[in-house]
C-alpha positions in Angstrom: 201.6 124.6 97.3 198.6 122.8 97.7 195.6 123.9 100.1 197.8 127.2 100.1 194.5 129.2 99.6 192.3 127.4 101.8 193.7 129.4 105.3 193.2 133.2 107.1 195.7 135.4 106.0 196.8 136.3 109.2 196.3 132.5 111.0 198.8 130.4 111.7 198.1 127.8 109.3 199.1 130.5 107.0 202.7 131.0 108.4 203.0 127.3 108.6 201.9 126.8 105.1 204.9 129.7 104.3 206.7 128.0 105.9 206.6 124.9 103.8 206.3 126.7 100.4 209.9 128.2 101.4 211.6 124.6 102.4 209.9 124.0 98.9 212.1 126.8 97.0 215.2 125.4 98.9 214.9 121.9 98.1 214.7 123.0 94.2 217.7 125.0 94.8 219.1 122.2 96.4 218.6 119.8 93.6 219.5 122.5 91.1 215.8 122.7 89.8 215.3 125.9 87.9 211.8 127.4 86.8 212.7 127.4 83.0 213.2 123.3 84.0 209.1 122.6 85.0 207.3 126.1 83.7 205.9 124.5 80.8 203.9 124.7 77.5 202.0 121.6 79.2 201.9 123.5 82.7 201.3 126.6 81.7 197.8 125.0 80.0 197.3 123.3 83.6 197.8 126.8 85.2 194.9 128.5 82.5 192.5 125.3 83.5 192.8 125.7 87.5 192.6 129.2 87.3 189.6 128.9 85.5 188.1 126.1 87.7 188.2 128.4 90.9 187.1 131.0 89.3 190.3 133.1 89.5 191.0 136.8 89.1 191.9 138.8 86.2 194.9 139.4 88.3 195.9 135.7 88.0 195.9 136.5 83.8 198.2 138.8 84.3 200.7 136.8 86.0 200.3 134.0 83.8 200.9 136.1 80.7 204.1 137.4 82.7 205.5 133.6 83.8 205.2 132.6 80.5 206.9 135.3 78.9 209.6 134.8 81.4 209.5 131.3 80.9 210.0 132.0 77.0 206.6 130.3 76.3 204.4 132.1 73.8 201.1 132.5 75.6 198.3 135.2 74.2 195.7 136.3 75.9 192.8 134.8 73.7 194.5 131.3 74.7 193.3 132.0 77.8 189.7 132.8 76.7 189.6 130.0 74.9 190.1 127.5 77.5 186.6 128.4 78.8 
């Protein structure tokens, strides 16, 4: 969701933002939106290049390799070096 990391952990912004990201999830539910349905090639790339931008983790390669995998979207992990 978006400003999702800009609050405390433990604030209350943060539970409100939870908040939001789970009436997120039930709306796609709702509407019978399923991940396969917006994980992307295209979004996937979109993922590497904010990522990248705010100088992610080498956690956040980890999970990207694993949505895409999941997604059935060949990603290897000198993609994601060569985005730099």
């Amino acid at each position: 969701m978006p400003n999702s990391s800009a609050q405390d952990a433990i604030s209350g912004q943060k539970r409100d933002d939870c908040g939001r990201a789970g009436e997120a999830v039930v709306n796609l539910i709702r509407r019978g939106i399923t991940p396969r349905q917006i994980v992307t090639r295209a979004s996937m790339e979109n993922a590497i290049t904010v990522v990248i931008a705010l100088g992610g983790s080498t956690n956040a390669v980890l999970h990207l390799l694993a949505i895409a995998s999941s997604a059935g979207i060949k990603l290897k992990l000198d993609e994601l070096h060569a985005h730099r």
